[in-house]
Each structure stands twice: as C-alpha cells, then as structure tokens.
N, C-alpha and C positions, 0 to 999 in steps of 0.2 A: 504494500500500500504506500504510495504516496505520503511524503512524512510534511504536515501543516504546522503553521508556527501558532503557537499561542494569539485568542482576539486581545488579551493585553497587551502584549508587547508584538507584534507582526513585524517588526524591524529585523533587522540585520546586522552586524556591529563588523565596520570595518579597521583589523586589528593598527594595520601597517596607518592610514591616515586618520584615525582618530573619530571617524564619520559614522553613523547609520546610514543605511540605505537601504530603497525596495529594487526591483528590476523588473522594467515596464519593456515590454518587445525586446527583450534579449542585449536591454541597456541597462545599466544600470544606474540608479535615481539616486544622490544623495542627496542628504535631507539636513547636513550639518549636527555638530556633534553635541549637541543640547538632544537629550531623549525628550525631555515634553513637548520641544519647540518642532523634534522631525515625526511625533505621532500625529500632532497639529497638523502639520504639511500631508501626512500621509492620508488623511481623513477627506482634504479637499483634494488628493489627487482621485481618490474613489470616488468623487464627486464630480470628478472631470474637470474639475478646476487645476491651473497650472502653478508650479512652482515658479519664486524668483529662479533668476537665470542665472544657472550653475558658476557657481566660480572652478576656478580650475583645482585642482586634487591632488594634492601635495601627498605623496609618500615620504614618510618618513625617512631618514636619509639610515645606513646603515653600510658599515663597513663589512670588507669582504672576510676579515676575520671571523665578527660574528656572523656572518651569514652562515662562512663555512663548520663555525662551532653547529648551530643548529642545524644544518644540513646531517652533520655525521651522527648528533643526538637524534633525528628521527629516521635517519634513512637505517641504521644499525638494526632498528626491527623489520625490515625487508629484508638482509641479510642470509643465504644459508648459514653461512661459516659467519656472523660476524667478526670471532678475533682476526682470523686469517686479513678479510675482506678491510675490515679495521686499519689494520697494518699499510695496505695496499693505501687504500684513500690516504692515510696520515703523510705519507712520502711524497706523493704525487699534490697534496693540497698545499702542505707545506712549500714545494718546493715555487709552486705558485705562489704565496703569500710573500715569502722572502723575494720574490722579481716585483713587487707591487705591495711594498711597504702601504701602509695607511692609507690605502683607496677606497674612496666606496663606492658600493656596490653600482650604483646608475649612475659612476663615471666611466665604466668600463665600455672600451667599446668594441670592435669585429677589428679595426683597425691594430687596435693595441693586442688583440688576441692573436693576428697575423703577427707581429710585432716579435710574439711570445714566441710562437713556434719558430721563426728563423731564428730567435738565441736561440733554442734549446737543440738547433742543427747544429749551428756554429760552436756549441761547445761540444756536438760528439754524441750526443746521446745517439742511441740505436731507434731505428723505426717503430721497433716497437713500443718500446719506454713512450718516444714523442707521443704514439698515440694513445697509452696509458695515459700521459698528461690531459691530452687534451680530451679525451674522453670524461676524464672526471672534471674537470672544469665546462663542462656542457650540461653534465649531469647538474652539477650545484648552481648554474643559470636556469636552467629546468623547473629545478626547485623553486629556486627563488618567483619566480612566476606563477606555479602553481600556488603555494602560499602566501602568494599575494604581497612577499618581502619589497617585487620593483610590479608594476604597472604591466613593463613590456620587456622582456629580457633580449639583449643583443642576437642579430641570427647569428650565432655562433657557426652551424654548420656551413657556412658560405666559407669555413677555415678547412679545408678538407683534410683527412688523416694522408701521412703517408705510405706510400706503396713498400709495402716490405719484399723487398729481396731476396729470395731463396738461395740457397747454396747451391750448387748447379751439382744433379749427383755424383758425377764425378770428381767432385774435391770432397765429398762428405766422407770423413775416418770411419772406414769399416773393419771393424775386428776380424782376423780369421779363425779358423778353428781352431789352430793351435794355440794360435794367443789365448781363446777362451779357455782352453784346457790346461794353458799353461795357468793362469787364472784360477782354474778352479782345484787345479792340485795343491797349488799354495794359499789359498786360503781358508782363513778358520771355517769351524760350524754356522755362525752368523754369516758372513760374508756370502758363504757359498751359497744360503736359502737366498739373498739377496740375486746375487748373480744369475741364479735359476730361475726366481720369480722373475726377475728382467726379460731373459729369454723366452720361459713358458709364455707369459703372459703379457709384454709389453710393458710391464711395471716401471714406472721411472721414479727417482725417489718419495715425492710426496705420495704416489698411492703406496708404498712399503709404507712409510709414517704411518698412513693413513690405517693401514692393517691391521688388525686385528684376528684373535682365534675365532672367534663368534662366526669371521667370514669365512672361513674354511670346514667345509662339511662335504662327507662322501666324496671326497676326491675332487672336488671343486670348488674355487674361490670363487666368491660375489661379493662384489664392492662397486659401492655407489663412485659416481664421483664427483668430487669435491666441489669442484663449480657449475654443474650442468644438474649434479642429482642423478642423471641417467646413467643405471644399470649395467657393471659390468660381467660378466661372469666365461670361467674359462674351466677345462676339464686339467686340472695336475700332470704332469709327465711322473711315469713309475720311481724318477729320481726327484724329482723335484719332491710327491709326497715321500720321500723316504727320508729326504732330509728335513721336511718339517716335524715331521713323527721323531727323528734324533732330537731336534729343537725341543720339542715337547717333552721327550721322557728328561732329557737334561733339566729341563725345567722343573717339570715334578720331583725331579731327585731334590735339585737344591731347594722348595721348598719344604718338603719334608725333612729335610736339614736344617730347618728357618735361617737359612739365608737371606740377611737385612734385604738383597736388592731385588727380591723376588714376592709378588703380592701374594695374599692366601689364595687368590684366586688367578687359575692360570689365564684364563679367557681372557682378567683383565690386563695380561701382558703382550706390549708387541712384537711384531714380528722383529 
C-alpha cells in the first residue's frame, strides 16, 4: 500500500536546506522553513491558490570530508564483506581527500575530476587502481545526490575509466611441471594443501583465507565468493583430498594435545 503522510503534518522536511516542502507534478514546492507558516501555504495550494515566488534553495554547503565520512557510515550496511570493502573505500577516499584539501562538496567539478585522473597517471598508478579511484568517487557523488547532500551532482561519468591492458599470453610466467613438482617436494604440509588447492581449483590466495573446513564435504569444496557471493564448487583431486585429511588428523592431534594455536573446534580452523 501506498504509504500517506499524517492530515497534521503533510509536509516534508528538507534535511540539507532547512525547508518543508510538498511536490506538485513531479516538482517540488517549498514552503520555507517556518512549519506553521508552510502548512498555511500548503492549505491554499489545495485550494488552488498560489504560493509567493520561490526564492532560490540554498543547500547547505558541506565539505567532501564529511560527505565522504557519511557516505562510508551508510553505504557499510550495503556491504557483503564490509571490513574487507571498508579497507578498499578508506584508501581510495583518502587518497582523494589529500589531492583536495578543504573543498566542498558543490565546488567540485567534471573538470577538476579530469584534472584528478591525469595526476593519478602521471604519478604511475596502474589502470586498474585509477579506476578503483575513480569508481569510488562516483559512487560518493551518487550518494550525495540521492540524499539530497548537493541539488545536482557533477556528471562524473563524462570522466571515462581507463582501458586496462592485458598481458599478451605470451609474456605471462607459466610454471612447468617440474617446477610445480619441484615445489611441491619441498614444501611443508600447509604449503602443499595450498599449492594443490591452487591447481585443483583455481584458488588464489584470498579464497585459501577465505576457506574454511565447513566448505569441504565429500570430496568437494564450495565456497562462495567474496565479492560476487556467486557459488563456487569443485570435485578434490585423490591428492589434493589426501593432503587435506593429513591437515586435519595433524590438527586433531595437536588439539587433543591442547595446543595454545589450535581452537576446540576444528571446523573453526583455516585452511
């Protein structure tokens, strides 16, 4: 059902300039920041009578600091990972803030955003970083617009990402077999689950972190992944489970040992 406002108060409180207002054909009507004096006004617009003529509507002015604080205090509960995603935004917002000391927010403009990305060439950054940056500084103009922080936020996307580069496969380091095997003769018990899960499964380090015993059942790993959520899952090589099964009883030994580094519970140990 359609959600109606209270017949005492039918207004709307605009946070950023200070205003009530209703919205008459997909405009919106303010009514000045006095409550008695814009229910007054609202009464004779339902009357068909018209308002004095709009003065112009000042937003509140605010800097890209705060903006970007409240950007990361609301957007964190959209988050899957928040800590992870946290980390990400804090680098990339930061490194905006320090290029743009003390600005605010509806000084910024497409020009000065162009501006941004040819420093952050000229000092080196990778394609992809630049588009990290400039991805999260779209996001937090976004923002700002939809809660009503600026009026109108700059088009940002008239700033385009840039085109990443691929390795061309012929310079890409491919291991052969015997390096792998030289690899896997010399290394520990941990290492070698590593090294096989890589192989078996594509694993790159963050899904290992990622791992847990929970996701290994009957010969196969399933695990989510970390920024898509979408489902991975793969059947064990005979070596691959055999070295997890060594993982495990090693495990269980040293907790039945109470070994400080080992929880009570195995499941809740990584791989």
């Amino acid at each position: 059902m359609p959600r109606s406002r209270p017949t005492s108060n039918p207004l709307s409180y605009h946070k950023p300039t200070g205003q009530y207002y209703v919205t008459r054909g997909g405009r919106r009507v303010y009514l000045g920041a006095d409550l008695a004096a814009a229910l007054v006004w609202f009464h004779r617009l339902q009357l068909g009578m018209t308002c004095p003529v709009e003065k112009a509507v000042h937003f509140s002015p605010i800097t890209l600091k705060e903006l970007s604080n409240r950007f990361l205090t609301t957007q964190r509960a959209n988050w899957r990972n928040p800590t992870e995603t946290m980390k990400g935004y804090l680098g990339w917002l930061g490194r905006f803030l320090k290029d743009h000391p003390r600005l605010s927010a509806q000084d910024f403009t497409v020009e000065m955003f162009a501006n941004w990305k040819i420093s952050l060439k000229e000092r080196r950054y990778s394609p992809q970083s630049i588009n990290h940056y400039l991805s999260a500084v779209r996001a937090l103009f976004r923002f700002a617009e939809d809660t009503e922080w600026l009026e109108k936020a700059p088009r940002l996307n008239r700033v385009k990402n840039e085109s990443s580069i691929g390795i061309p496969s012929n310079d890409k380091p491919i291991y052969s077999s015997d390096e792998i095997s030289t690899l896997l003769r010399h290394a520990d018990v941990q290492m070698k689950a590593m090294i096989l899960l890589g192989l078996n499964c594509g694993f790159g380090p963050k899904d290992i972190q990622d791992l847990t015993w929970a996701h290994i059942a009957e010969g196969r790993v399933t695990l989510p992944r970390s920024k898509t959520g979408i489902c991975q899952t793969y059947r064990l090589w005979p070596e691959t489970q055999n070295q997890m099964d060594a993982i495990f009883t090693t495990r269980k030994g040293l907790r039945l040992l109470g070994h400080p580094e080992v929880t009570a519970d195995p499941e809740r140990n990584h791989e």
